[in-house]
Residue frames relative to the residue before (quaternion, step in Angstrom):
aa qw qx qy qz dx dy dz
X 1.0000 0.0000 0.0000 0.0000 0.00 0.00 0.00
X 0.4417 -0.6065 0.6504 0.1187 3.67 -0.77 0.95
X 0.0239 0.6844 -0.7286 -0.0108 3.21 -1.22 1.60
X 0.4746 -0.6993 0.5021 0.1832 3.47 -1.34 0.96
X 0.1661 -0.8466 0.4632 0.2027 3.51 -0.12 1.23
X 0.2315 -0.8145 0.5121 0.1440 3.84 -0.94 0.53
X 0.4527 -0.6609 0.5903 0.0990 3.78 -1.13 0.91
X 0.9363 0.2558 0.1211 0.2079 3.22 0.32 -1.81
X 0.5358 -0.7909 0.2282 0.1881 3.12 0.50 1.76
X 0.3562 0.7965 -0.0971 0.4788 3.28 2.05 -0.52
X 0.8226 0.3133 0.0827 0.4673 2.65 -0.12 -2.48
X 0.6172 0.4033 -0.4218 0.5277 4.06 1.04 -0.47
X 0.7875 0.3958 -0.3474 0.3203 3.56 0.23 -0.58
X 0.5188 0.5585 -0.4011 0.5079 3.57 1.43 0.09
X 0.5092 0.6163 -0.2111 0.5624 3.57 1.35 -0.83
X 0.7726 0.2967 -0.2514 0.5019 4.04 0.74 -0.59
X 0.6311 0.5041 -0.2702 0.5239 3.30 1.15 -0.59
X 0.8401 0.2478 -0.3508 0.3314 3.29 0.97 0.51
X 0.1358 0.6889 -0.4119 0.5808 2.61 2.25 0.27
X 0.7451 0.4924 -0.2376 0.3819 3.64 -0.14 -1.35
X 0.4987 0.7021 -0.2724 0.4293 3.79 1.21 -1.20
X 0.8851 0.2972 0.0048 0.3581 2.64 0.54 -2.12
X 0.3031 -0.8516 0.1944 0.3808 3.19 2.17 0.79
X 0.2658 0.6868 -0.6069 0.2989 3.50 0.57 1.66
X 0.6624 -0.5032 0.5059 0.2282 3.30 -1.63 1.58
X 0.0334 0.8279 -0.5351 -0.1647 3.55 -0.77 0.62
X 0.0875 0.8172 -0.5663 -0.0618 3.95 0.04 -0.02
X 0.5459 -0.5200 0.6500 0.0953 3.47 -1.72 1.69
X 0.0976 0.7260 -0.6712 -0.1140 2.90 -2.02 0.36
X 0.0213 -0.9654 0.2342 0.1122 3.06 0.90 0.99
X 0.0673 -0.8550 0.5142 0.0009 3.90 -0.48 0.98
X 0.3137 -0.6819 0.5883 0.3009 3.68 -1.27 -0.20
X 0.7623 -0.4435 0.2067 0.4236 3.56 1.07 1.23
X 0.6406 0.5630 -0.2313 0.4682 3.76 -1.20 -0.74
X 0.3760 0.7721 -0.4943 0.1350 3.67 0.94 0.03
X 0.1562 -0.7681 0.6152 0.0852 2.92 -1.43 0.09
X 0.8164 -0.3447 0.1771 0.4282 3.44 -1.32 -0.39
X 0.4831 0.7319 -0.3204 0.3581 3.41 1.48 -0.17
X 0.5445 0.6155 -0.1651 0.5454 2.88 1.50 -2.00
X 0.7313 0.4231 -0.3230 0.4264 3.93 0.04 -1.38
X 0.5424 0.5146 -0.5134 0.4212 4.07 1.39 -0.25
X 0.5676 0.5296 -0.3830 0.5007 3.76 0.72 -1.73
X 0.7599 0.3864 -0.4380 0.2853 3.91 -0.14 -0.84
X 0.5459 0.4937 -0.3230 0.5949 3.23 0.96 -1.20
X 0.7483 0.4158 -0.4048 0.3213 3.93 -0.45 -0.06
X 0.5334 0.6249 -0.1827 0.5400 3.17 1.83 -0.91
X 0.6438 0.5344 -0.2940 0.4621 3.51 0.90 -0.82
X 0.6551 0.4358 -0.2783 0.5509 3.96 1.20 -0.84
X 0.7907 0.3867 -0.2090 0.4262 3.47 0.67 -0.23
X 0.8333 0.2139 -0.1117 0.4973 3.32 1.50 0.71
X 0.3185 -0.6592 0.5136 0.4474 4.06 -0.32 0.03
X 0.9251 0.2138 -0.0633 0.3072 3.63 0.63 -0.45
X 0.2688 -0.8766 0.3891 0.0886 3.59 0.14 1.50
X 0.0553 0.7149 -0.6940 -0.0650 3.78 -0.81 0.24
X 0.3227 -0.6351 0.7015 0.0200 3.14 -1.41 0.94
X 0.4204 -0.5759 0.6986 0.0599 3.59 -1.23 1.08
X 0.4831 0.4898 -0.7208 0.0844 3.03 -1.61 0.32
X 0.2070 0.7371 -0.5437 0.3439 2.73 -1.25 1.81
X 0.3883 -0.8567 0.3346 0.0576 3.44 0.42 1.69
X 0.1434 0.8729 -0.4601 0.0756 3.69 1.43 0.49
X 0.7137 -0.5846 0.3737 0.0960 2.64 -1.25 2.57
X 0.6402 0.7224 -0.2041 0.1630 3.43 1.09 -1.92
X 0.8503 0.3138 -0.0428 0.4203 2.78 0.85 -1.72
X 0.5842 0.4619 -0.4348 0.5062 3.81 1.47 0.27
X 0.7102 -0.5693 0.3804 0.1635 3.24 -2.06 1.23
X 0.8093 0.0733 0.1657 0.5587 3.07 1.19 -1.56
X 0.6518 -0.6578 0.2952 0.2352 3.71 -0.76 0.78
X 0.6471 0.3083 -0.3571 0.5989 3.17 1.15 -1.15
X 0.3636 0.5314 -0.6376 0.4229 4.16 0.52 0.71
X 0.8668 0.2294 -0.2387 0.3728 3.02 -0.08 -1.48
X 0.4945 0.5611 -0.5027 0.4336 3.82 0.71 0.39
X 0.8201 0.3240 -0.2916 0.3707 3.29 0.24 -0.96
X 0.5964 0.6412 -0.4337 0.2123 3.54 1.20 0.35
X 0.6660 -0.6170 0.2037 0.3665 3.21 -0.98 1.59
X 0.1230 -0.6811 0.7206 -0.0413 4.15 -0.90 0.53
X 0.0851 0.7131 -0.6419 0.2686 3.52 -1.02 1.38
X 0.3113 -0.8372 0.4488 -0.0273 3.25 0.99 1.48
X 0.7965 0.3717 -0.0367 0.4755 3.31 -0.02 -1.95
X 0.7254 0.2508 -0.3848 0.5126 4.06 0.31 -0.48
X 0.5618 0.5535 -0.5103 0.3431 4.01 0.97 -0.55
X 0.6778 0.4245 -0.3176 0.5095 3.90 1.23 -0.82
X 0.6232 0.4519 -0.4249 0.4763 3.63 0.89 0.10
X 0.5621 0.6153 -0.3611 0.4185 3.96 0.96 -0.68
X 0.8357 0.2984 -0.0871 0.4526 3.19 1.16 -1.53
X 0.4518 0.5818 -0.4015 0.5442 3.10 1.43 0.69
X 0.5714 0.3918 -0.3536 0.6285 4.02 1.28 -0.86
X 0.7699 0.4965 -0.2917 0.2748 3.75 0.18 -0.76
X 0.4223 -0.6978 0.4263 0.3912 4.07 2.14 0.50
X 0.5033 0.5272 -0.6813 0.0673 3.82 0.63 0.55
X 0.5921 -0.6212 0.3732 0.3526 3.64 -1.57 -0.15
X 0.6936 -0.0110 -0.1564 0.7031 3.71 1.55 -0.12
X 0.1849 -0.5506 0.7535 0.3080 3.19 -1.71 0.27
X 0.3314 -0.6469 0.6868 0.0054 3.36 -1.27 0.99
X 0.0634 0.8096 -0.5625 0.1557 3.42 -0.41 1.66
X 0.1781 0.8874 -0.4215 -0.0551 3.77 0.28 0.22
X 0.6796 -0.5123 0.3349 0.4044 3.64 -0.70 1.08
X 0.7726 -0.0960 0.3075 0.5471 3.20 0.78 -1.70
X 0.0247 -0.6775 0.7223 0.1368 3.87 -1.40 0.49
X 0.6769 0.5129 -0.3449 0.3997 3.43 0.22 0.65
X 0.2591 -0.8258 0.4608 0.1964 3.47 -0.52 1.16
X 0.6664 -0.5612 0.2771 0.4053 3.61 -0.68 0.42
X 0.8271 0.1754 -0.1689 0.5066 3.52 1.01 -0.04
X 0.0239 -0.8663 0.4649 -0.1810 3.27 1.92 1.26
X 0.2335 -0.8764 0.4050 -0.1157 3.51 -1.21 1.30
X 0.7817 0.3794 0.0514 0.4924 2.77 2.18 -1.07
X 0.0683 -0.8634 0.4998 -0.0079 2.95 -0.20 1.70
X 0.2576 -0.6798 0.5969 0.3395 3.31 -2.12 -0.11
X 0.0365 0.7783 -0.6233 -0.0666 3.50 -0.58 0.46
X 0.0651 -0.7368 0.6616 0.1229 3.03 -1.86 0.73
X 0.2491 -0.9052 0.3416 0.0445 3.38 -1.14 1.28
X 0.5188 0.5726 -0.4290 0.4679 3.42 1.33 0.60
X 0.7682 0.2882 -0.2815 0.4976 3.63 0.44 -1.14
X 0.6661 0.3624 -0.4165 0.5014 4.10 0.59 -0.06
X 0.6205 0.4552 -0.5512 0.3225 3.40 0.16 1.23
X 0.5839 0.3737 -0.4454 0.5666 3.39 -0.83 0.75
X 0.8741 0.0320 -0.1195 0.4698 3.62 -1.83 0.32
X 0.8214 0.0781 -0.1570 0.5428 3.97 -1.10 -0.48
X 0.6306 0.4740 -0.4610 0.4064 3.70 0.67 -1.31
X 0.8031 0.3972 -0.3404 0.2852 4.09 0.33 -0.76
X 0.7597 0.3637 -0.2547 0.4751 3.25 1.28 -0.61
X 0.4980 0.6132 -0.2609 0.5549 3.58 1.39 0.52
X 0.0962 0.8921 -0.4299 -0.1002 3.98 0.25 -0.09
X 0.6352 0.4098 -0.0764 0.6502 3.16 0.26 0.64
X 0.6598 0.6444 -0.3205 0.2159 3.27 0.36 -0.98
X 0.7349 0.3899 -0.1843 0.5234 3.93 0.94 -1.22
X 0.5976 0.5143 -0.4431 0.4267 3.41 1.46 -0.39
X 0.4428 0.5644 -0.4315 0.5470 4.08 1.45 -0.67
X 0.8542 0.0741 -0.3297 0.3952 3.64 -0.17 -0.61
X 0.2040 0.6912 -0.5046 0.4754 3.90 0.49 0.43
X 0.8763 0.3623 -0.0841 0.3062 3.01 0.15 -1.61
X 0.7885 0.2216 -0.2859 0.4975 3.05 1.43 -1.10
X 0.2854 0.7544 -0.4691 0.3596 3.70 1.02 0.48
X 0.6200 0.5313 -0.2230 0.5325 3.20 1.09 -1.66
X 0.6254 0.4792 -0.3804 0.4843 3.83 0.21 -1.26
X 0.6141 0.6705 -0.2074 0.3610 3.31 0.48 -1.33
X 0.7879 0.0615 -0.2287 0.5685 3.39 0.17 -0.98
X 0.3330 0.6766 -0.5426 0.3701 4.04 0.74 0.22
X 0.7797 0.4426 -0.2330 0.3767 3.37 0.79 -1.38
X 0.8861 0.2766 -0.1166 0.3530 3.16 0.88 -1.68
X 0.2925 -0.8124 0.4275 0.2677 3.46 2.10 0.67
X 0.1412 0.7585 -0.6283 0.1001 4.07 0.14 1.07
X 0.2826 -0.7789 0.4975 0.2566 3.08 -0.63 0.36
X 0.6200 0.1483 -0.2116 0.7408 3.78 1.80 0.55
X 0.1418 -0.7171 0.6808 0.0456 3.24 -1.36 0.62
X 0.1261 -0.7762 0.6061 0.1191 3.95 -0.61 0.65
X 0.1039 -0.7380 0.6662 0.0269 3.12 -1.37 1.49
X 0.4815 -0.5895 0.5525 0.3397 3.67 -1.71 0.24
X 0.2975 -0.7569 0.4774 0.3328 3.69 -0.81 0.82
X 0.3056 0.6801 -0.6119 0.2639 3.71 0.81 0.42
X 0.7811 0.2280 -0.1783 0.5532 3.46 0.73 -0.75
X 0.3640 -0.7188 0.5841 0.0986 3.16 0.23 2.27
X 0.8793 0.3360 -0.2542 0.2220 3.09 -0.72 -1.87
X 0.5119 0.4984 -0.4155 0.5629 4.02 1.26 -0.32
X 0.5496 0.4579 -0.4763 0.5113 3.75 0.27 -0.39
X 0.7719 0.4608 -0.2856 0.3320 3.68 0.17 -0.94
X 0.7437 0.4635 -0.1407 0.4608 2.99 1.42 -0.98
X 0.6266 0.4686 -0.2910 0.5505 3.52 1.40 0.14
X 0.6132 0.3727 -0.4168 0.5579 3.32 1.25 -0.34
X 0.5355 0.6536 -0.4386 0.3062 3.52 0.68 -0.22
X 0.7816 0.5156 -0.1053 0.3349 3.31 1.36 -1.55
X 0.5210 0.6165 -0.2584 0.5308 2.76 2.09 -1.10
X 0.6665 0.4067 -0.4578 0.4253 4.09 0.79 -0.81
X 0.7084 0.5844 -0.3140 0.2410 3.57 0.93 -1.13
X 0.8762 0.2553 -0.0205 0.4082 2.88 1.26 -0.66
X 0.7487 -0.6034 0.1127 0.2503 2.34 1.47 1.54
X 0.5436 0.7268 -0.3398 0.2466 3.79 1.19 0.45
X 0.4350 -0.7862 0.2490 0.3615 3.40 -0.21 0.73
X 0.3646 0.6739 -0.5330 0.3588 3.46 1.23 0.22
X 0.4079 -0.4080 0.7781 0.2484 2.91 -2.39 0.73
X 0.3149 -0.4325 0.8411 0.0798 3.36 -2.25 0.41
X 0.3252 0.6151 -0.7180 -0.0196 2.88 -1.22 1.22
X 0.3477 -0.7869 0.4339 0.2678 3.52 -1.19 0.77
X 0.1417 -0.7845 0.5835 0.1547 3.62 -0.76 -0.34
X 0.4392 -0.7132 0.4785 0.2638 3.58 -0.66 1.62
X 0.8165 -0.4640 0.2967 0.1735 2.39 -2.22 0.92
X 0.0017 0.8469 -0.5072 -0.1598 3.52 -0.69 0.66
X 0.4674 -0.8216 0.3148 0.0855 3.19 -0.87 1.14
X 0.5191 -0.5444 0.5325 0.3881 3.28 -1.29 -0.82
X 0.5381 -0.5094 0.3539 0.5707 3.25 -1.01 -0.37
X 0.7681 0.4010 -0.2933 0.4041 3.33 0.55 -1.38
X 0.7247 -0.4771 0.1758 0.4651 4.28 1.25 0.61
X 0.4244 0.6822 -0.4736 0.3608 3.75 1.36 -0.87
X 0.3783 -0.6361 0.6382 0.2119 3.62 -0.65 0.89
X 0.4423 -0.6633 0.5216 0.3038 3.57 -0.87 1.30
X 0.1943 0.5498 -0.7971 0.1569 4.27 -1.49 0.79
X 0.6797 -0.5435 0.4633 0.1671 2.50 -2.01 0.77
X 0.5324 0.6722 -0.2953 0.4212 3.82 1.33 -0.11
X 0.4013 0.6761 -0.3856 0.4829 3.14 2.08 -0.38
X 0.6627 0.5229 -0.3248 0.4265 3.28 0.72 -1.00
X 0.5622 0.5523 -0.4593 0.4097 4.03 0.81 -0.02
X 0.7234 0.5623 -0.1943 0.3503 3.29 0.89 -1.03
X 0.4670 -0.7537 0.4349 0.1573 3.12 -1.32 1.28
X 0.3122 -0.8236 0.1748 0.4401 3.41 -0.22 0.55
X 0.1472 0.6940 -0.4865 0.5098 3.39 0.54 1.34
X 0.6175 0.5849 -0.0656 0.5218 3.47 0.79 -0.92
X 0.8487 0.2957 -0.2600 0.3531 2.70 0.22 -1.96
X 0.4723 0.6720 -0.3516 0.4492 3.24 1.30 -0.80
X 0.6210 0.4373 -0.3943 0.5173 3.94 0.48 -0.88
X 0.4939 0.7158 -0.2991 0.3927 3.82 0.71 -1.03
X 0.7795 0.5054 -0.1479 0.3393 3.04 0.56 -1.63
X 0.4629 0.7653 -0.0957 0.4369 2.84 1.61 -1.57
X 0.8156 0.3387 -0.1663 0.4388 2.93 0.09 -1.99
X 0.6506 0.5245 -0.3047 0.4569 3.89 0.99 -1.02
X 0.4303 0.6600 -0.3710 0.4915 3.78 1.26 -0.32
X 0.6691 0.3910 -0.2442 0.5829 3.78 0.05 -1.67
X 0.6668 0.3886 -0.5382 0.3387 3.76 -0.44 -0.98
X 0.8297 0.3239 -0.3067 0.3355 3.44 0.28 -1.09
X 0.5448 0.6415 -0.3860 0.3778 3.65 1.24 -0.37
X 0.6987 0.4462 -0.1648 0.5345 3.27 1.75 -1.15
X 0.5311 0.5362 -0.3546 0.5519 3.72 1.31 0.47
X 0.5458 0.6772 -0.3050 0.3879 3.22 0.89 -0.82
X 0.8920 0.2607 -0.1322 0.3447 3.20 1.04 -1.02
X 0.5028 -0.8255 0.0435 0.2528 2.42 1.72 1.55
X 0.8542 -0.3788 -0.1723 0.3117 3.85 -0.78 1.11
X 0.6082 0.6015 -0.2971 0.4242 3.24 1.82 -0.80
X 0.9102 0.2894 -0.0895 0.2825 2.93 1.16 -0.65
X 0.2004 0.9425 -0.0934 0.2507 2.74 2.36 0.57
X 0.5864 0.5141 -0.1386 0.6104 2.91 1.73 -1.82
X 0.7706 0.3926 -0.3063 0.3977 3.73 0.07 -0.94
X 0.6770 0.4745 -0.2988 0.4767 3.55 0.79 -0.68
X 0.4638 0.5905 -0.4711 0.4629 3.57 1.03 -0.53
X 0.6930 0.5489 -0.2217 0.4115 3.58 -0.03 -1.94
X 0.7262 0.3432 -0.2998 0.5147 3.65 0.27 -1.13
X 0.6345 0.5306 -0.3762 0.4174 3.86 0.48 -0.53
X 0.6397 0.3756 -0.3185 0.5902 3.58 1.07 -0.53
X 0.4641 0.5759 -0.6362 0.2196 3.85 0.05 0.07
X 0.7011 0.4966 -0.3053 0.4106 3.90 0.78 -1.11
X 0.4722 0.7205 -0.3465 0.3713 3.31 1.28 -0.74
X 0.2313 0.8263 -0.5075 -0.0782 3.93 0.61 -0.12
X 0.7210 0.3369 -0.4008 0.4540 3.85 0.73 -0.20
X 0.5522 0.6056 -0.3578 0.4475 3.69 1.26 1.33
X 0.0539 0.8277 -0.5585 0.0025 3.39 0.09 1.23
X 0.2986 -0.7170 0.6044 0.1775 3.98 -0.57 1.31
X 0.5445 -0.5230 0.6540 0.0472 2.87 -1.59 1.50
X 0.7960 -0.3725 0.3012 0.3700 4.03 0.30 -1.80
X 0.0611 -0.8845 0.4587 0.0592 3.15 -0.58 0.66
X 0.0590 -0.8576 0.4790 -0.1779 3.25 -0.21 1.06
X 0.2529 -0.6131 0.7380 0.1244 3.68 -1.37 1.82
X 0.1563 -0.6731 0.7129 -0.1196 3.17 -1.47 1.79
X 0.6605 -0.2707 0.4602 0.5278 3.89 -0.38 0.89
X 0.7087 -0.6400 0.1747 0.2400 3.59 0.15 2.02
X 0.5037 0.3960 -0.5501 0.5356 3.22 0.69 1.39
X 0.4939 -0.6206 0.5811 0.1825 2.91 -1.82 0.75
X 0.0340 -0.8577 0.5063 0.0831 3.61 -0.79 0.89
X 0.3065 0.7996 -0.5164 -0.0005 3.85 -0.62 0.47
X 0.2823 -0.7499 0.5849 0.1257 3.42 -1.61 0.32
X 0.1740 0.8277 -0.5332 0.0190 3.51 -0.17 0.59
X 0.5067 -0.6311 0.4627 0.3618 3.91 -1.40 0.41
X 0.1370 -0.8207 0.5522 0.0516 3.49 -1.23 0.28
X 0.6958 -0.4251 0.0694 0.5748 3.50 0.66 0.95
X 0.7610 -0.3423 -0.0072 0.5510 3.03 0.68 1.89
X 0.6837 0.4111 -0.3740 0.4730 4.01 0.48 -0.04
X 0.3378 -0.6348 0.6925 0.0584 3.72 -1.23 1.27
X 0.0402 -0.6555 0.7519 -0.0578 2.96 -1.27 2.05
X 0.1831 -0.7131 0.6585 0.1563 3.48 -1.34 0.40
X 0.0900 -0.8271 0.5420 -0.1182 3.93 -0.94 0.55
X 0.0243 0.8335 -0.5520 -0.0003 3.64 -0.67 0.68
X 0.1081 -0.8760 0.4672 -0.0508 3.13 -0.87 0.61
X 0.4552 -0.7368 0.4472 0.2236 4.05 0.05 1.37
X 0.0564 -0.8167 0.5557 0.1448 3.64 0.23 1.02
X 0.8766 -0.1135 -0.3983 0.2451 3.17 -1.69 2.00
X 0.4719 0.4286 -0.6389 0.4307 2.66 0.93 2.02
X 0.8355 -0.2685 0.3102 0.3656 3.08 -2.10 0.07
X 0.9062 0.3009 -0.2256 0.1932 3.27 0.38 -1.46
């Protein structure tokens, strides 16, 4: 099947609005590229929950701290239009830019982006807020499918979407994994495999240290990272009985959550 790739922020939203005419279900999946088998779940979930898929990809400036972040993050143009071509969506949606050069208007939300990423991140939930909003302005979905690896953005988009009044369903779709537990993201792709192996590791303890459910979560975490030497933890945090942490791994920031004394 032949997906139609779009540029022009324009040209997708003239494309939904007649989709919409022609009273067809639209549903978003919105990414910053680099996809992977995760991405090909959200599409494939998107497909049951609509007659028409778009795919995001869109590297948004907004929501990173520091440049040489957003430079060094991984871009794979050519297999992301081949993934989302094997996966039956109907557009990849690729735009140069959604920001005008002297852009002014933000969205921010300020209850669920606080704590974990929202504190050590500044700025950060208000970048994707913002381009989420732009986002579904353009491609009017009437669902949008997120990955729950990235609890707290799930929380914080469903937050924005009730406040503010969009007509979109949220729907999430659980973490998918590796074997050895590392929750599958495109940042995997930074890592050396040296690394990845630490990675593994590190995604191992969270859940070993969840397992033993909330009282003892925090302390067992901490000791599980002592052997861990090419792992330096960012945070760990008990969220309404999950375990939350983020830690660096030869320069690349994974985040990871884990339902303390369950399985998953």
């Amino acid at each position: 099947m032949a997906v139609k790739i779009m540029t022009k922020p324009a040209q997708m939203q003239k494309m939904s609005q007649a989709w919409k005419r022609q009273g067809r279900r639209v549903v978003l999946v919105p990414t910053m590229g680099a996809l992977h088998q995760g991405h090909l779940a959200l599409i494939r979930r998107a497909k049951k929950l609509g007659d028409r898929v778009v795919v995001s990809s869109y590297v948004n400036p907004a929501q990173f701290n520091s440049g040489r972040d957003l430079k060094k993050y991984p871009r794979c143009a050519a297999a992301d239009a081949a993934l989302v071509r094997r996966a039956g969506a109907d557009v990849l949606f690729r735009p140069a830019g959604l920001y005008a050069k002297n852009s002014s208007t933000w969205v921010e939300e300020t209850d669920c982006s606080r704590g974990r990423c929202g504190d050590r991140r500044p700025g950060h939930f208000r970048g994707v807020a913002t381009v989420v909003a732009k986002l579904f302005h353009l491609v009017q979905p009437g669902a949008a499918v997120f990955g729950e690896k990235d609890h707290q953005q799930c929380l914080v988009i469903e937050r924005m979407t009730r406040d503010l009044h969009f007509p979109v369903r949220i729907v999430r779709h659980p973490t998918l994994r590796e074997r050895d537990g590392l929750p599958l993201s495109s940042r995997n792709l930074r890592l050396s495999p040296r690394n990845r192996k630490w990675a593994g590791a590190w995604a191992q303890a969270l859940r070993q240290a969840a397992s033993l459910g909330p009282r003892r979560a925090l302390g067992a975490y901490r000791k599980l990272l002592r052997p861990l030497r090419s792992v330096r933890p960012e945070y760990v945090e008990l969220v309404k009985g999950n375990l939350h942490a983020a830690a660096w791994i030869g320069g690349v920031r994974l985040i990871d959550h884990r339902r303390c004394g369950g399985s998953r």
